[in-house]
C-alpha positions as CSV (number, residue, x, y, z in Angstrom):
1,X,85.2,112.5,64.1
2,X,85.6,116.5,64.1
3,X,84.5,116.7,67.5
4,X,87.3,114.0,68.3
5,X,89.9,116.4,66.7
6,X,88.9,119.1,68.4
7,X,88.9,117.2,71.7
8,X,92.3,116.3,71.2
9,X,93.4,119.7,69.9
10,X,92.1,121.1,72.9
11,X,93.6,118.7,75.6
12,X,96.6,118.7,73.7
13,X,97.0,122.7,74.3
14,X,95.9,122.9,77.5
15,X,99.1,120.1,78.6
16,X,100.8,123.0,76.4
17,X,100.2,125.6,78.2
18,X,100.4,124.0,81.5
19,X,103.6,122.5,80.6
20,X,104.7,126.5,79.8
21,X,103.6,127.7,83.0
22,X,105.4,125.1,85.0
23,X,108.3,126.0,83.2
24,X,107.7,129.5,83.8
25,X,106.9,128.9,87.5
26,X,110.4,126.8,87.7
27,X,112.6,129.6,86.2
28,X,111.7,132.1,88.6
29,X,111.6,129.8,91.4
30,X,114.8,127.8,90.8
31,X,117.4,130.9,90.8
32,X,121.0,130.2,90.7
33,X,121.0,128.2,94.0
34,X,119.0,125.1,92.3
35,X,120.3,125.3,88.8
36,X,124.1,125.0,90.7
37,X,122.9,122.1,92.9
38,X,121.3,120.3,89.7
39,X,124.2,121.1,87.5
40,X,126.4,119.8,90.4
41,X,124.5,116.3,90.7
42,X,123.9,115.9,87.1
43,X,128.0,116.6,86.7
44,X,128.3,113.0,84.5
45,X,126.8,110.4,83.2
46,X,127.3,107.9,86.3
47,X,126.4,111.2,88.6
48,X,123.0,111.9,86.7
49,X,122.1,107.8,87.1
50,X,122.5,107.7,90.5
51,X,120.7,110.5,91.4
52,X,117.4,109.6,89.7
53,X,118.1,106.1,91.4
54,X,118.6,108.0,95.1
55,X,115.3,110.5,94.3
56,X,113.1,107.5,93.0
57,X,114.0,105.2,96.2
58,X,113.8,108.1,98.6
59,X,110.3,109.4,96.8
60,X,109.3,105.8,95.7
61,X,107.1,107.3,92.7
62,X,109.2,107.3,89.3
63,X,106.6,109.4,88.0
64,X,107.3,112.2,90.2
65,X,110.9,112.2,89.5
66,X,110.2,112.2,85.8
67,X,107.7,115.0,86.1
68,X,110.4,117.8,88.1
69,X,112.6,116.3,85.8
70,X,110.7,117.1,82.3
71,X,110.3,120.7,84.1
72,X,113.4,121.3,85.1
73,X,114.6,120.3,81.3
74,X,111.8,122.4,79.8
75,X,112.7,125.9,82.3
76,X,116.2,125.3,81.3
77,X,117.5,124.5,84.1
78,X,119.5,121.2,83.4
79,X,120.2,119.9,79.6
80,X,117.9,117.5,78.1
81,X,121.4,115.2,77.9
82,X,121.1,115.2,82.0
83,X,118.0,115.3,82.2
84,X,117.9,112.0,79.9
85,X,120.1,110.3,82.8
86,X,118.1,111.1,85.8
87,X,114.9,110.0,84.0
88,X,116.8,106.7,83.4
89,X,118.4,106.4,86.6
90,X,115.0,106.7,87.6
91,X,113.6,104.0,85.7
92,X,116.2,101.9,86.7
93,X,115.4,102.5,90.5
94,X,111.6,101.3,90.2
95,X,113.2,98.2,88.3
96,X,115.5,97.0,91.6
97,X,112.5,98.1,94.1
98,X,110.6,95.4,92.1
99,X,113.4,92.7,92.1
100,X,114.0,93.8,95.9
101,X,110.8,93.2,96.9
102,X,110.8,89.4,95.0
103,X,114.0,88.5,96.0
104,X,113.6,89.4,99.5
105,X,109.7,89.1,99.8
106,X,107.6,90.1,102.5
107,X,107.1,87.5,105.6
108,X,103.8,87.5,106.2
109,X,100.6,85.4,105.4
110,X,97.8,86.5,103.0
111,X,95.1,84.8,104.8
112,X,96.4,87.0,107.7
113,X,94.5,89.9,105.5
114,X,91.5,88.0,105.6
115,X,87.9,89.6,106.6
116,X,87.0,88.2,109.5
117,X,83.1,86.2,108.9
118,X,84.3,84.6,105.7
119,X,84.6,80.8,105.2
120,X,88.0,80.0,105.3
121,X,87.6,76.8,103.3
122,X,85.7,78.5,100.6
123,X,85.6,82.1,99.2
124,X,82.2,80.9,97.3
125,X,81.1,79.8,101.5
126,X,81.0,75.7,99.9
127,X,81.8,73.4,102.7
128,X,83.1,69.6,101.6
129,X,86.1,68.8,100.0
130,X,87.7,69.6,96.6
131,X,90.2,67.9,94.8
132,X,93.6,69.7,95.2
133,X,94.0,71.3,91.8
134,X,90.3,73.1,92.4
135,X,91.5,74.2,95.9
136,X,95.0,75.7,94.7
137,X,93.0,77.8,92.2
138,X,90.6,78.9,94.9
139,X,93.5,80.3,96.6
140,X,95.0,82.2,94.3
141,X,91.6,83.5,93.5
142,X,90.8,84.2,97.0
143,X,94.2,85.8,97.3
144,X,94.0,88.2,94.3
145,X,91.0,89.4,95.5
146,X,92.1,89.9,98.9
147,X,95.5,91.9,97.5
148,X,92.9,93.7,95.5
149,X,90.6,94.7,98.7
């Protein structure tokens, strides 16, 4: 149980002190140029939404986003308020990409992404029939695993 403590003690000041010298790193780097631009994009509300919605789509990792943004927050460089709105914005960008990608969907067939040598009416290599419920759930099977290779 100590030695748990004092494993989490530990991590928890080394994400400290990381966490201080990105901020540190940011406020020397940033200079007036960035803070302005930041400022700038982050003017209002609406303003600081869209642009973690632009960065997410044009980046396509939230995380990212959400990692420059805690920085830039942490140096001082942009209020915590704004900062709040971009990491939102940015939250609400991975949403749409999500619904995009099942409302649109992609055209193409999974047993496209098949290996090539593997029985196609089988992913256990049985030969015969099965009744249709059996086969449906041999597809999705065989199609998880094959969105997993």
């Amino acid at each position: 149980m100590l030695n748990m403590l004092g494993s989490l003690a530990g991590g928890l000041g080394l994400f400290m002190l990381g966490m201080w010298l990105m901020s540190d790193g940011l406020k020397q780097l940033a200079g007036n140029r960035l803070s302005h631009i930041l400022q700038n994009w982050t003017s209002s509300r609406l303003r600081g939404l869209s642009t973690g919605f632009l960065l997410t789509a044009i980046i396509q990792h939230s995380g990212a986003v959400t990692l420059a943004t805690i920085g830039f927050a942490n140096a001082g460089i942009i209020t915590l308020r704004r900062a709040m709105w971009i990491i939102f914005g940015s939250n609400v960008g991975t949403a749409v990409t999500g619904w995009l990608v099942i409302l649109i969907g992609f055209n193409f067939k999974i047993e496209s992404q098949q290996p090539n040598g593997t029985n196609q009416n089988s992913a256990l290599g049985r030969k015969g029939s099965l009744d249709r419920s059996s086969q449906q759930l041999e597809e999705n099977i065989r199609g998880s695993l094959i969105g997993l290779y």
